[in-house]
N, C-alpha and C positions, 0 to 999 in steps of 0.2 A: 492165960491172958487176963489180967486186970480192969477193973474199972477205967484206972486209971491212963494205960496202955492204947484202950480203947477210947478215949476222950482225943488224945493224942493223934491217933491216927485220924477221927474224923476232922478234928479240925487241919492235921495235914494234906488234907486229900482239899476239902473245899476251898483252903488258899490257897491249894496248885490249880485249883480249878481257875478260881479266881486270878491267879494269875496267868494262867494260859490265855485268858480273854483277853486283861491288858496287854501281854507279849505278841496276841496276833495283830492291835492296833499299834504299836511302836513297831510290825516285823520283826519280833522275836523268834527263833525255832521255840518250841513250847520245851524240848529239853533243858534249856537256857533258862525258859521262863522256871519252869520246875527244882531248878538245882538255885536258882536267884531266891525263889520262896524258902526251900530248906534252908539255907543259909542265914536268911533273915529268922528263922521258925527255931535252928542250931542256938546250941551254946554260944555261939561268937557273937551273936546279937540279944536275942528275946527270953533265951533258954527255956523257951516250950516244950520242944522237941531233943532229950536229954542223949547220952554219947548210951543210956543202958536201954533208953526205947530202941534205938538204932539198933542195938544189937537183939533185941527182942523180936524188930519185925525182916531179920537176918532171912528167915526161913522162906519168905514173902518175895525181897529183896532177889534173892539169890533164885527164884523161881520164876520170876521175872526175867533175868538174865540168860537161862536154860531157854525161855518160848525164843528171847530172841536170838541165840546163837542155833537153837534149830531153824529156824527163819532162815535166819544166813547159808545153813546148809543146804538148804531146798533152791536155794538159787543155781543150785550147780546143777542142774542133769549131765551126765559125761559129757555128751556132743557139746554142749556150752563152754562145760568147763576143760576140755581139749582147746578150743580157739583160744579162749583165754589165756590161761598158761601157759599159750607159746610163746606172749612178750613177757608177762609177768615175772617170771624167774631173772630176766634182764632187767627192769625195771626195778625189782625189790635188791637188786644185788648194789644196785647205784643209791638207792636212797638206806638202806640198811648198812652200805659200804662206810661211806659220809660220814651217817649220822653216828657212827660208832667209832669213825677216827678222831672226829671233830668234838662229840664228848669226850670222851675218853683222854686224847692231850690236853683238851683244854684244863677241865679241870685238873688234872694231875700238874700242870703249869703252873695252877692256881693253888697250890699248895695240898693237894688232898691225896691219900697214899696211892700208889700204882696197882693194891689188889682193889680200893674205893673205886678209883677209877674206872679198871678196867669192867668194876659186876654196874658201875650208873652208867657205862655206854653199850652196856647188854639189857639195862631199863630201859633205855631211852627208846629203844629198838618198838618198845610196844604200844599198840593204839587200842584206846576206848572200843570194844567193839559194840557196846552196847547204843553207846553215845552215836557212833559213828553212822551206823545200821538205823537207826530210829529216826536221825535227822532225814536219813537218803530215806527213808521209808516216806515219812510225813509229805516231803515235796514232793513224791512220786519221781525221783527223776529217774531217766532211762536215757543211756549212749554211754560211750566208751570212757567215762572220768567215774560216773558211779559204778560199771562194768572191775575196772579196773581195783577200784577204790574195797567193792565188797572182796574178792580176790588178796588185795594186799592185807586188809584185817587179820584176814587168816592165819596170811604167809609172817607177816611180820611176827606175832605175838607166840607162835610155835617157836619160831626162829627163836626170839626172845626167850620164851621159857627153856629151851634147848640147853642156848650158848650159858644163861646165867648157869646155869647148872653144870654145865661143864668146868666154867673157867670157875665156880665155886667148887668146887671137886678139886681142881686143880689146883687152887691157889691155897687150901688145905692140905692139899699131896705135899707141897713145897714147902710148908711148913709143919709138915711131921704133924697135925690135928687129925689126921683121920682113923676112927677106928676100925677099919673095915681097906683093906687093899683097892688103890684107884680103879682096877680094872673091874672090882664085885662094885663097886657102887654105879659106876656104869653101866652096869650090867643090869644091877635093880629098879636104875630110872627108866631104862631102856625099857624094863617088862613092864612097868610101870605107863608108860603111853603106850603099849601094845594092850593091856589090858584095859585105857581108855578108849581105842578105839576099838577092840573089842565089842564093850558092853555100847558102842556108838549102833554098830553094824546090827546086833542082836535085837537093840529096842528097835530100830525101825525096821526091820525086817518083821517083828512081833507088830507095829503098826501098820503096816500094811497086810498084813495078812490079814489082821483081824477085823480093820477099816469095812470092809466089805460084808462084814459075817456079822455084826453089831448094830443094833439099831440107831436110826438115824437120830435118835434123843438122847441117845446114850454115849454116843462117838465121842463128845467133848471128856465126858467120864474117863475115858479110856484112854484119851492120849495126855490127859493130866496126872491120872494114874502112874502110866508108863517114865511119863518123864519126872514124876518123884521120887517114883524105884529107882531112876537110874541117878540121880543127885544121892540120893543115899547108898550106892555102890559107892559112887565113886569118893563119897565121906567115909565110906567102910577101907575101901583100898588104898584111899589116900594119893589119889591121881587129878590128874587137872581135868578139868569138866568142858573146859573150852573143845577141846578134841571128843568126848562122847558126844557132846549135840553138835558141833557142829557134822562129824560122821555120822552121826543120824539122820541128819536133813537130807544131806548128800546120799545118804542108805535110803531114804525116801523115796526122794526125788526122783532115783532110777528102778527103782520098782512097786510103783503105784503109779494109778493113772486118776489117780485120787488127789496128787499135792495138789493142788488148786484148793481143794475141801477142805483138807486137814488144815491149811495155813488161815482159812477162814473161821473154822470152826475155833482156832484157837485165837485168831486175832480178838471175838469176844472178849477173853477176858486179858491177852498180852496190854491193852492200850489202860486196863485199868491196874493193874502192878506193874506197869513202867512209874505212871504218875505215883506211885509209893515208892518205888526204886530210884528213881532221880530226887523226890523232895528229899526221901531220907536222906540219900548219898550226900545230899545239898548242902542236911543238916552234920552233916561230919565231915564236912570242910571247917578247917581250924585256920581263920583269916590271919590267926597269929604264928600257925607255923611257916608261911611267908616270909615271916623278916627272919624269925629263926633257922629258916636256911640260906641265908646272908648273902657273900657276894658269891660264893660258889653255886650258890643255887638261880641266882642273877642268871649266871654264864652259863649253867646246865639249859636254862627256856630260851638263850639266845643260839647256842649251838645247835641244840634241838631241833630246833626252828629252822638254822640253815642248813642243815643237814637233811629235814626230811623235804625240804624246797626246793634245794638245789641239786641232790640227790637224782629224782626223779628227770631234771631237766637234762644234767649230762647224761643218764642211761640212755634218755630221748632220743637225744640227738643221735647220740651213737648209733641207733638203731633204726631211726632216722622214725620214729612214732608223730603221729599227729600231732600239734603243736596244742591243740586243749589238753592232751592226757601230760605232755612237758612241764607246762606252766603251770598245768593247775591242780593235777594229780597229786602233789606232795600238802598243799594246804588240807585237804580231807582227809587226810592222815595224822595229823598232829592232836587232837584230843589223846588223853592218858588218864586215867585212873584206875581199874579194880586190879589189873593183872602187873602192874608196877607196883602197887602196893601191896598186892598178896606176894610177891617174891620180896617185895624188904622185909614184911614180918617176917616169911620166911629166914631170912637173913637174920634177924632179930633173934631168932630162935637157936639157929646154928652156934651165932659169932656176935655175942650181943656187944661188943665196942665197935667191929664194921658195921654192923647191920641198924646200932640208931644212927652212925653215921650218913647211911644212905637213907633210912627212913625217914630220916630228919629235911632231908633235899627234894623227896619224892610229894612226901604229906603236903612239903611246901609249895613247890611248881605244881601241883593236880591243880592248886585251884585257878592258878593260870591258864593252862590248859584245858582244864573242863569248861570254865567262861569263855574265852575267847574260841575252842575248839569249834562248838557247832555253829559259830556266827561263819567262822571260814568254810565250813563243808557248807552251808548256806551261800556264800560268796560265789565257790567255784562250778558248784552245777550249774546258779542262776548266771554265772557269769560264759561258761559254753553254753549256752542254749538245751540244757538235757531236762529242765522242769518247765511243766505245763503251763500257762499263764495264770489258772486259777489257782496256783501253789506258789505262784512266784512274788502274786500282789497279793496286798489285802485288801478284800470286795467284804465287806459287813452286809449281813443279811439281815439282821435287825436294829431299831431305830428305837431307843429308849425312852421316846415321848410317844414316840406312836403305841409303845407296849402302854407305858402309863396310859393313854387314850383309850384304847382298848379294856381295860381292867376296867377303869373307870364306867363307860359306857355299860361293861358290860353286869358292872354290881347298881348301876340304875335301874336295869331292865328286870335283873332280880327282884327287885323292890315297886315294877309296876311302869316303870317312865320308859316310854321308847320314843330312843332321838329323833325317828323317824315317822311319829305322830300316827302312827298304825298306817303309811301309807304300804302301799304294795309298788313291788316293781316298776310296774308301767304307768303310775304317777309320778314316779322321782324319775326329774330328767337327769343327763350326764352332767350339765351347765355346776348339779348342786353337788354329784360325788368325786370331778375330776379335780387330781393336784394340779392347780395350776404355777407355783413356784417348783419348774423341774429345769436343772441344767442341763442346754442341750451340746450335742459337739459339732464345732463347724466342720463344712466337707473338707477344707484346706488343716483340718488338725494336723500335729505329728503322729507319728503311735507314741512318743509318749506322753501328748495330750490324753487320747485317749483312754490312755490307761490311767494317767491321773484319773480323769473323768468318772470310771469303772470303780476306782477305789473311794473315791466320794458320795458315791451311790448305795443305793439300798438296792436300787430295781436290779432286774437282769435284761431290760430294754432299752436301748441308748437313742435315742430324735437326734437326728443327724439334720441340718439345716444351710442354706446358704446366708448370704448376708442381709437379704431381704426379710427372712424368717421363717420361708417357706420351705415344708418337711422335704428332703430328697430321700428318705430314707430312715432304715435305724439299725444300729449295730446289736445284734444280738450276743450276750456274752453268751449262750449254751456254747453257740458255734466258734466261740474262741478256749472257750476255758481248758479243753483238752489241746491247744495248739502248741509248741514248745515257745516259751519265750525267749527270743534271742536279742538281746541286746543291741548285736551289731545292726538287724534292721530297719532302728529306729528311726532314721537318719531319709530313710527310703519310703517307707510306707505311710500313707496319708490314711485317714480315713475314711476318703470315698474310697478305695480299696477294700474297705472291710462294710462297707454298707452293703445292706440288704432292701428289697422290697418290702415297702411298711406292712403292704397286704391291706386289710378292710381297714377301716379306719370310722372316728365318731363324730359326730357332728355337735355341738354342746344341744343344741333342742331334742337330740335323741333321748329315748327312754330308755331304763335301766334293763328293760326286756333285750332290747337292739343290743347291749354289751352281753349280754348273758348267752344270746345268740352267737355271735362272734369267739369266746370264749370258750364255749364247746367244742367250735370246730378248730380251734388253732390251740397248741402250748404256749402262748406268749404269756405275761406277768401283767403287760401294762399293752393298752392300746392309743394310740396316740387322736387327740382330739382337735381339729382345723376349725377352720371357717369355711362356711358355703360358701361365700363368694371370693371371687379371682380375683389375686392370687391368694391361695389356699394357705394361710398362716397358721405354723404353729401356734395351741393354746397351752395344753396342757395333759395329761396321761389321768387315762383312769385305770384302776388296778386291780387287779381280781382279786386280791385277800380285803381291799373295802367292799369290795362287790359282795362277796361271801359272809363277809362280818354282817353284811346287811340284811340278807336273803336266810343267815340263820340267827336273827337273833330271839330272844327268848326260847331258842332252844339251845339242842350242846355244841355250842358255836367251837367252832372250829371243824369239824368233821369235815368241811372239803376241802378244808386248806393243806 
């Protein structure tokens, strides 16, 4: 690895950083923000980020992808993935049904050959799992859409890599290309996924055995270890790696009583080579292979598209499933990139006149599908109700003047000056530390005032008020942020509904002692400040990281915060 190589990556990692922060103020998934930077970082714009780093930081990339389809397979403990797979099989037959008639004629209508055709409607078949899994990860959501959703990842992309291979087998049987008898090449793909799930079964049976016998400092060692022995099998055998980790996690998940640890101990370092896996992947979106896959590729992301939409909705019915997993199950499915592109190169390889043909279509629609993909699996969790409210809004916890304020203050104090003229606690009253520009919510809000509200804020304590201005209350976001957000309530729930007892409260002639008192005995952020006399009017909040700033400065401030 180079100087140069290494310039490269840092400055890629700090503008995904960078841009994960603007991406959670516009409601970006940070996937989205991540692949928007590479892109910008890519050849297609700045050309920072060159097509031979890309393949440089391959080994990163692609290790990256192993933590999260082990991920994916630790979802499954049998008992789970029994219930599951009792609609899923029906489900994936209606949207995999669709979406491979619907490519498949279409383009072949559109002028493109019938063996083209038939191998881009066994592409079309497969979804991002990486993309897919990282978004449902991020929002936390949980019910029956992201149930379903990590399930079909699976099913589809198997399926996918299956059928290309067959009807690629086949449509060289028909044309007299192959060197080898149809039924021996069948035969050798066939041993070929047995011996990925194979080496799937064996590493995590080795990680779990050995989870227990390994020191608790060491454990990370060892299940990084594990799964780069087993990417280097499966680059030795030359099998698809989607099926070893994902049967690893699954080989996990049912024999340890550990997955909770192991999925923690590796999340460490999964969140930091995602953000290199997506900016790279970002930067090897070719904005110009778009138009280069013209109008056929036009009607590959519109058929796509109704095929894995609609797909899902007739299985539905048929089966008569919940009307969120109908509607909305086929939009978290639609991201596509690594495993549609590693079968065109593949394709590339075999039969290079079909195979840039399709690679030509694929390069082009990814980056359709990779932008627009995680905005939709963002859509439809938050649009059933399976993401928590502090996943669903954006609540900022910090405030860029108040950090400047703080800095500031506190390279004075360095130098001798304290703001606070060396008083102590019980001289400074509340009158001089409380904010008093804070917006409050009326009790007649909607919920989705409220949450406006929440997302305009810095605090995590909401002054709830009537029309007069006297306090009834305050909305605490702790006690909402794990709640699901559901959309359709909004309509119903008011804000005194979600009000709470302020609890103690300050008076402004109080002393900064009386908050510190208060403070101890309660987790609140902010305490709310009246007036003595009746009726008791909201003033203003005072907060415990001013408090704290106060109480330690000229020392290592920050320690209680």
């Amino acid at each position: 690895m180079d100087l140069g190589l290494l310039w490269v990556l840092g400055i890629l990692m700090a503008a995904a950083l960078a841009a994960g922060g603007v991406g959670a103020v516009l409601r970006l998934p940070k996937v989205t923000s991540y692949l928007l930077m590479g892109v910008i970082l890519g050849p297609s714009v700045l050309h920072v980020v060159s097509a031979e780093h890309a393949e440089q930081l391959q080994p990163l990339t692609e290790l990256a992808i192993a933590l999260v389809l082990f991920n994916l397979g630790c979802h499954f403990p049998l008992a789970r993935a029994r219930r599951i797979f009792r609609f899923v099989p029906r489900m994936s037959m209606g949207e995999l049904g669709l979406t491979f008639l619907l490519v498949s004629g279409g383009v072949y209508v559109m002028g493109l050959s019938w063996p083209g055709a038939l191998l881009l409607g066994a592409l079309a078949l497969a979804t991002a799992p990486a993309t897919t899994i990282l978004v449902l990860k991020e929002y936390e959501s949980e019910g029956p859409v992201t149930e379903s959703a990590y399930a079909m990842v699976v099913v589809n992309n198997v399926i996918a890599i299956v059928l290309f291979e067959v009807l690629f087998l086949s449509i060289h049987a028909l044309q007299g290309k192959l060197g080898e008898p149809f039924v021996n090449e069948i035969f050798f793909f066939a041993r070929g996924l047995l011996y990925s799930i194979a080496m799937g079964i064996l590493g995590g049976l080795a990680v779990s055995f050995c989870y227990g016998l390994v020191a608790e400092s060491r454990r990370l060692v060892l299940l990084v270890a594990t799964i780069i022995m087993l990417l280097g099998g499966c680059h030795l055998f030359d099998v698809p790696y989607l099926l070893t980790f994902v049967t690893m996690g699954v080989t996990v998940a049912n024999t340890t009583y550990h997955g909770r640890q192991v999925n923690a101990e590796l999340d460490r370092i999964t969140g930091l080579l995602c953000v290199v896996f997506f900016a790279t992947h970002g930067a090897e979106l070719d904005l110009d292979a778009l138009e280069k896959a013209g109008m056929i590729g036009a009607a590959y992301i519109v058929l796509r598209s109704m095929g894995k939409s609609f797909g899902p909705m007739l299985a539905g019915k048929k089966g008569h499933e919940e009307p969120a997993v109908r509607y909305w199950l086929g939009l978290a499915l639609l991201s596509q990139a690594g495993v549609a592109i590693t079968l065109s190169e593949m394709a590339v390889d075999r039969d290079p006149q079909l195979g840039k043909d399709l690679q030509a279509i694929v390069l082009g629609t990814v980056v359709v599908f990779e932008v627009i993909g995680p905005l939709l699996i963002r859509l439809s969790v938050t649009r059933t109700g399976e993401v928590p409210i502090a996943q669903a809004i954006s609540h900022p916890t910090f405030d860029i003047l108040d950090q400047i304020r703080t800095v500031w203050n506190r390279t004075l104090m360095a130098f001798g000056y304290d703001p606070w003229k060396n008083r102590e606690a019980e001289e400074i009253t509340v009158n001089e530390m409380m904010r008093k520009k804070v917006s409050t919510v009326s009790q007649s809000a909607t919920f989705e005032e409220v949450v406006e509200a929440i997302e305009h804020s810095r605090d995590n304590t909401f002054p709830v008020t009537n029309n007069d201005g006297e306090l009834m209350g305050v909305i605490r976001y702790r006690e909402l942020s794990d709640v699901l957000f559901d959309p359709s309530i909004g309509s119903l729930v008011r804000a005194a509904d979600l009000t709470t007892a302020a609890g103690r409260i300050l008076y402004p002639d109080d002393t900064i002692d009386r908050a510190c008192e208060i403070f101890s005995s309660r987790k609140d952020d902010c305490i709310p400040v009246l007036t003595r006399e009746k009726p008791q009017v909201f003033l203003g909040l005072v907060r415990r990281r001013d408090i704290l700033r106060m109480l330690f400065r000229g020392r290592a401030e920050g320690q209680g915060e």
